[in-house]
C-alpha positions in Angstrom: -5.3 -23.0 -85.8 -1.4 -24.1 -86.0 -2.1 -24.4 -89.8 -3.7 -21.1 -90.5 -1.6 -19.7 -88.5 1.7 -21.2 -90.8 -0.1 -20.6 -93.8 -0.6 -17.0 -93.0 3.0 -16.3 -92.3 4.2 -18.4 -95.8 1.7 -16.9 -97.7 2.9 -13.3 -96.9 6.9 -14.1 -96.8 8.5 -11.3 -97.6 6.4 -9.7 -94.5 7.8 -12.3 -92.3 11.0 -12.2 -93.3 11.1 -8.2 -92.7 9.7 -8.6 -89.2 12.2 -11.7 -88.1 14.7 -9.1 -88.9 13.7 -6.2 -87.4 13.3 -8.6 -83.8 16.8 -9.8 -84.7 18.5 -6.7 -85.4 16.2 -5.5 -81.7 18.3 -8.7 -80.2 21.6 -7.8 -81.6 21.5 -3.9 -80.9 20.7 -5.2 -77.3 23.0 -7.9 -77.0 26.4 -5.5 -79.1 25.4 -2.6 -76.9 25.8 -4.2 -73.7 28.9 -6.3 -75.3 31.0 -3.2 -75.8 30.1 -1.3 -72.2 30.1 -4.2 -70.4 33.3 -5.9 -72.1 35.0 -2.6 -71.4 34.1 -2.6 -67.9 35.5 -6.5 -67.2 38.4 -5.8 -69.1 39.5 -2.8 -67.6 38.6 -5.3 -64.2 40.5 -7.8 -65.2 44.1 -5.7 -66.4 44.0 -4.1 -63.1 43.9 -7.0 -61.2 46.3 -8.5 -63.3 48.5 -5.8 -61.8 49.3 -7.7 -58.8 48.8 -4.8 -56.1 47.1 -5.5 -53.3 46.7 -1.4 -52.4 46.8 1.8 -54.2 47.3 5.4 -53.5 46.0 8.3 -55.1 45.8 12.2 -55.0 42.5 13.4 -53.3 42.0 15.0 -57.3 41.9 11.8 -59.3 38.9 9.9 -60.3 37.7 6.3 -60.3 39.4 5.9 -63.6 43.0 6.2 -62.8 44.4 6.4 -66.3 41.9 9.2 -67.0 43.5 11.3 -64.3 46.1 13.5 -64.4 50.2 13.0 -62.7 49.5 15.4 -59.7 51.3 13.7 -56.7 55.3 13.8 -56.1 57.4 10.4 -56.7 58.9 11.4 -53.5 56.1 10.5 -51.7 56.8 6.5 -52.6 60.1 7.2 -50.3 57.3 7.7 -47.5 55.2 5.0 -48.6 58.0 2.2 -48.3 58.6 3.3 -44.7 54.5 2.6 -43.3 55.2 -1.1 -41.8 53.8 -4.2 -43.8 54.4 -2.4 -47.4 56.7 -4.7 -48.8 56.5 -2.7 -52.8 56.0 0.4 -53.6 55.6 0.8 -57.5 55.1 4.4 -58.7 53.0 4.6 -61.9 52.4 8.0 -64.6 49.8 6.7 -66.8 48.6 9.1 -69.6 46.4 8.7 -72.4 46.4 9.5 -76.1 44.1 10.7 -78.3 43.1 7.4 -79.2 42.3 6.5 -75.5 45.4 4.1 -75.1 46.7 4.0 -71.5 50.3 4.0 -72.0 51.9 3.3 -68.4 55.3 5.7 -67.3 56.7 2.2 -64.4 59.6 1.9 -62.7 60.4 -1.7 -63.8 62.2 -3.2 -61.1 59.1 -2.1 -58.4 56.2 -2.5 -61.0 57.4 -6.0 -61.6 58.2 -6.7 -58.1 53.9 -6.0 -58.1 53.2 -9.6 -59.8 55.8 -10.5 -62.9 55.9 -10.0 -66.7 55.2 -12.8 -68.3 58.1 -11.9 -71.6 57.0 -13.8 -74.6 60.1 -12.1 -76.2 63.2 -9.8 -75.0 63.5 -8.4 -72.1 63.5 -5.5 -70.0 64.4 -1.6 -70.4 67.6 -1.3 -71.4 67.5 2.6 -72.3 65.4 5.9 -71.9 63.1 5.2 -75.0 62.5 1.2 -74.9 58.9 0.3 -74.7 57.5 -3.1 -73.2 54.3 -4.0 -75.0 51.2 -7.0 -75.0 51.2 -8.9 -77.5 48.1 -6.9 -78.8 49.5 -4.3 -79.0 52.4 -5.6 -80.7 50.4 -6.2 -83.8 52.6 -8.0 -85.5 55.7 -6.0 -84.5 58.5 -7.6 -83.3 61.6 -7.4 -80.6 63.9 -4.4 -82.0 61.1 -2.6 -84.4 59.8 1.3 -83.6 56.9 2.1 -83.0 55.3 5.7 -82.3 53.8 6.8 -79.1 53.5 9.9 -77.6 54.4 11.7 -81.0 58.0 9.9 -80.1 59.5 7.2 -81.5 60.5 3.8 -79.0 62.1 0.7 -79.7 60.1 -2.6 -78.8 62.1 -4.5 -76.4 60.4 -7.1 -74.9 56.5 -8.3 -75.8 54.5 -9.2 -72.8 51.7 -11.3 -71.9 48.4 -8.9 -71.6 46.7 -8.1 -68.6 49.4 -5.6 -66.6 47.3 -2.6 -66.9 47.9 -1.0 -69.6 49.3 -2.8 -72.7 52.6 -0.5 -73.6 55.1 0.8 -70.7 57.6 3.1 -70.8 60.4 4.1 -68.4 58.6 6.7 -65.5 61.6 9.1 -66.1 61.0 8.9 -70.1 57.0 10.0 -69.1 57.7 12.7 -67.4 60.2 14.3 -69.7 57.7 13.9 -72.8 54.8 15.2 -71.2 55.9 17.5 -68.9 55.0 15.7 -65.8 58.7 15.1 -64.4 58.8 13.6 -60.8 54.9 13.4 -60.8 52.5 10.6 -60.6 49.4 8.9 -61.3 48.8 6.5 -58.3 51.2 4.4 -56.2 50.7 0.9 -56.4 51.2 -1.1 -53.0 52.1 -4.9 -52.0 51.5 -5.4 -48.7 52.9 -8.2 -46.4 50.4 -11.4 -45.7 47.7 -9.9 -47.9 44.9 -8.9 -46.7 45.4 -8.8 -43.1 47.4 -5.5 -42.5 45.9 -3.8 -45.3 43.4 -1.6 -42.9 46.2 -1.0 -40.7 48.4 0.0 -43.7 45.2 2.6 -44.6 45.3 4.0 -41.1 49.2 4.7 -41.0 49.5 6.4 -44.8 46.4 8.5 -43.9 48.4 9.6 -40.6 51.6 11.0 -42.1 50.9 14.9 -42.7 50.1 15.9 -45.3 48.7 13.0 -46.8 45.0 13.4 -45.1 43.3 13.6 -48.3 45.1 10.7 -50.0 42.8 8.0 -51.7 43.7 4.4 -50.0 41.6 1.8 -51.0 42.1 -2.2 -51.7 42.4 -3.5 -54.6 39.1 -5.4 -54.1 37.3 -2.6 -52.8 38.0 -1.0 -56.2 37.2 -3.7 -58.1 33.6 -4.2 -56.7 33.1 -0.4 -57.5 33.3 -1.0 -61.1 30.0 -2.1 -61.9 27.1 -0.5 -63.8 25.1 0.7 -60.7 28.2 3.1 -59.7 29.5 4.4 -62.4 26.8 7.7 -63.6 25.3 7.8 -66.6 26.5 3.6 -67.8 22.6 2.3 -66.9 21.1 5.5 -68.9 23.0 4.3 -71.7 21.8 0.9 -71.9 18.5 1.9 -71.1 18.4 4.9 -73.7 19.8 2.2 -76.7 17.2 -0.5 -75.0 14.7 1.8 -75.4 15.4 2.7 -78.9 15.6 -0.8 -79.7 12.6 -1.7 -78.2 10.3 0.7 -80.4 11.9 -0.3 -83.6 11.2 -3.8 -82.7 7.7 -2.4 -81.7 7.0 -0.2 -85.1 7.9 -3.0 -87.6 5.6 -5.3 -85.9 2.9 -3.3 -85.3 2.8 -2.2 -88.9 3.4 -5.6 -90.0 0.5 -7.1 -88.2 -1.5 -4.0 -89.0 -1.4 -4.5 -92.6 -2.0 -8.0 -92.9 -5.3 -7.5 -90.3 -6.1 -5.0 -93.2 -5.7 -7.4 -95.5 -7.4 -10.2 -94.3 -10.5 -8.6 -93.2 -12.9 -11.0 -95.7 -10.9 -13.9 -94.2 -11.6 -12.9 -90.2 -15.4 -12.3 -92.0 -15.5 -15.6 -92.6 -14.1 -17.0 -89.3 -16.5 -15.3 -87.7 -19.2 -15.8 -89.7 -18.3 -19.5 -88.8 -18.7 -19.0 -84.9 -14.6 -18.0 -84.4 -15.0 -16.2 -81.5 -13.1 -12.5 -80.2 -10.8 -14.8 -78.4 -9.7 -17.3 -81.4 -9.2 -13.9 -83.6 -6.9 -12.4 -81.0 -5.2 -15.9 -81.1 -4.1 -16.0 -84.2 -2.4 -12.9 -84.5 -1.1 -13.0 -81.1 0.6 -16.7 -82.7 1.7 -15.1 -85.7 3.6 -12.8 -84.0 4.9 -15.1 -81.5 6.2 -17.4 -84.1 8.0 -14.1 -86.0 9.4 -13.4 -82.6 11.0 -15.7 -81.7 12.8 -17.0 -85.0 13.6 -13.0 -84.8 15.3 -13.7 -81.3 17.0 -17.1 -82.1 18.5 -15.0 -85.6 19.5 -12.2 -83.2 21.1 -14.3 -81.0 23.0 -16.1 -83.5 24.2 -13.5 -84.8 25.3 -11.4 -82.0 27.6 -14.5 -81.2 28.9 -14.6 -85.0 29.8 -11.1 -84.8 30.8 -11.2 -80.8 34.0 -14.4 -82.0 34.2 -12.1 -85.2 35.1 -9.1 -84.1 37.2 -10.9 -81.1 39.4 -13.0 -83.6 39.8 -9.4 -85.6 40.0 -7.0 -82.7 41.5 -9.1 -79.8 41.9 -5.2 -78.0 37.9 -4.2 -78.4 36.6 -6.6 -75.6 33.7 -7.6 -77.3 32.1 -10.1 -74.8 28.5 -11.1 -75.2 26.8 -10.7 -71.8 24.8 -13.8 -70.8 22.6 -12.6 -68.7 21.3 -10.1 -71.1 20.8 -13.0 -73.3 17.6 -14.0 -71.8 16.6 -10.3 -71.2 17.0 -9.5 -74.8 14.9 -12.6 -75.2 12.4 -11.5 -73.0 12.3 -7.8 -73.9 11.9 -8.4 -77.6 9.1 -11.0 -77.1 6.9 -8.9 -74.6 7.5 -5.9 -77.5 6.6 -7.7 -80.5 3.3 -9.2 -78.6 3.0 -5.5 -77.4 3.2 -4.6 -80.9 0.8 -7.3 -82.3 -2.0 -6.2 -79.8 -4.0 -3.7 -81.1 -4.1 -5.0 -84.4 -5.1 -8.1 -83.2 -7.8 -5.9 -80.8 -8.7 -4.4 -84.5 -9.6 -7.8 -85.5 -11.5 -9.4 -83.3 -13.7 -6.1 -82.9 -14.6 -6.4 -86.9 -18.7 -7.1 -87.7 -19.2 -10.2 -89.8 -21.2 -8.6 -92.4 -18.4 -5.8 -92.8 -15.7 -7.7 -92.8 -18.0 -9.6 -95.9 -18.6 -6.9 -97.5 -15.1 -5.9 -97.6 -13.3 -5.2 -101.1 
């Protein structure tokens, strides 16, 4: 049977060929989907824990996303902040975003780094009103001294940081607010709090007792973190299921036609084999085999792939965060298999059901 089964698929190659792709290119729009939203997700993770706060406050009208909200609480409130017991940093932070969806960070340096370090690969702090500190991503090639645009206003680089503060350019708080109108506002206040965690609740309790402040946001840094997955943020699962889905019945369609046609074709040839004694069973067999065999060199190509393009896209995009999710390796795997087989079945129901002397007869 391993032989027909072979010799079926070589005879027809360009068939095969067209159905290993369409499984691989199911694999890959599976496994680049879920690289994008999910590499997004960890990385915005993993720059906000690189922040080094152990605490943040927020206006009751900003969402999950801080950098998607807007500078609604007063800088004056940090004065307030410093004096609930066990905060040992209060770092005030304006973060606004362009039209490009770049976080660009309004900090007070000397609090912001009190938070956890730069790491300076180059220069050094602000040194006046319109300096920038950037990553070295978003340095692109720039160097200590050049300009560089942002905020329709032109900065002068001087230092390049390590990534994973945040954001990945800062300017002065004061510089913020006078660009966009936001003077003396802010985003959040970040918090370092003595002997981390263990005052932390207490630190809640007191901020949420001054007046005034009922309404604040207080959460850990952790407690934050852990909201960040797919199950908590609306609409993220529809997304992956709606591009699954569509995936799915592309890998589904080619198959089925594929394994339509060649039933079609082969109807003297399943004549024969049953004519011989091949029984419903064997017939079923051998196209459920075929399409097995098509399946998964589709998934190992698609897998391939998706990694070539995943270090790709990484070496040429370091700031895209395209991360190949390993556990949706093996569900890819899975989900493109059960389709294709899905696919295969009623043509393989088709030709098992064929009469002998029909399937003879056929021309």
């Amino acid at each position: 049977m391993n032989k027909l089964v072979l010799g079926n698929l070589v005879h027809r190659p360009l068939r095969s060929v067209i159905s290993v792709f369409a499984v691989a290119i199911e694999v890959i729009m599976i496994l680049s989907i879920t690289a994008i939203l999910m590499g997004k997700l960890n990385g915005f993770k993993d720059r906000q824990n690189g922040i080094g706060m152990d605490m943040f406050v927020r206006p009751p009208t900003t969402n999950n996303f801080v950098g998607l909200s807007s500078a609604s609480a007063s800088i004056k409130i940090g004065d307030l902040l410093a004096q609930v017991p066990h905060v040992k940093v209060v770092a005030p932070v304006n973060i606004q975003v362009t039209g490009s969806l770049d976080n660009i960070y309004g900090i007070d340096f000397k609090s912001f780094n009190a938070l956890l370090p730069f790491v300076f690969i180059s220069g050094a702090p602000f040194q006046g009103p319109y300096d920038i500190i950037v990553d070295e991503y978003a340095a692109a090639g720039k160097k200590v001294g050049d300009s560089l645009v942002v905020l329709n206003h032109p900065f002068r680089i001087c230092g390049i940081v390590e990534h994973g503060k945040g954001g990945r350019k800062f300017i002065p708080i004061e510089t913020m607010g006078e660009l966009t109108g936001t003077q003396g506002k802010v985003t959040a206040f970040y918090l370092k709090t003595e002997d981390s965690p263990n005052f932390e609740d207490d630190v809640k309790k007191d901020i949420l007792a001054i007046p005034g402040m009922e309404t604040y946001s207080v959460m850990k840094t952790a407690e934050y973190l852990d909201m960040m997955t797919p199950n908590r943020l609306p609409g993220f699962n529809i997304g992956l299921e709606v591009v699954i889905g569509i995936a799915v019945v592309i890998g589904f369609m080619v198959i089925f036609q594929s394994m339509y046609t060649a039933v079609m074709e082969r109807t003297r040839e399943i004549g024969i084999l049953k004519s011989m004694g091949a029984s419903r069973t064997y017939i079923v067999s051998i196209v459920l085999r075929e399409t097995g065999l098509l399946a998964v060199a589709g998934i190992v190509l698609g897998i391939a792939a998706s990694f070539a393009l995943s270090a790709i896209l990484q070496n040429r995009f370091p700031t895209l965060d395209f991360v190949i999710n390993l556990p949706y390796v093996w569900k890819s795997a899975v989900i493109a298999f059960a389709g294709a087989l899905l696919g295969a079945f009623y043509p393989a129901l088709k030709a098992a059901r064929k009469d002998p002397i029909d399937a003879l007869a056929y021309e």
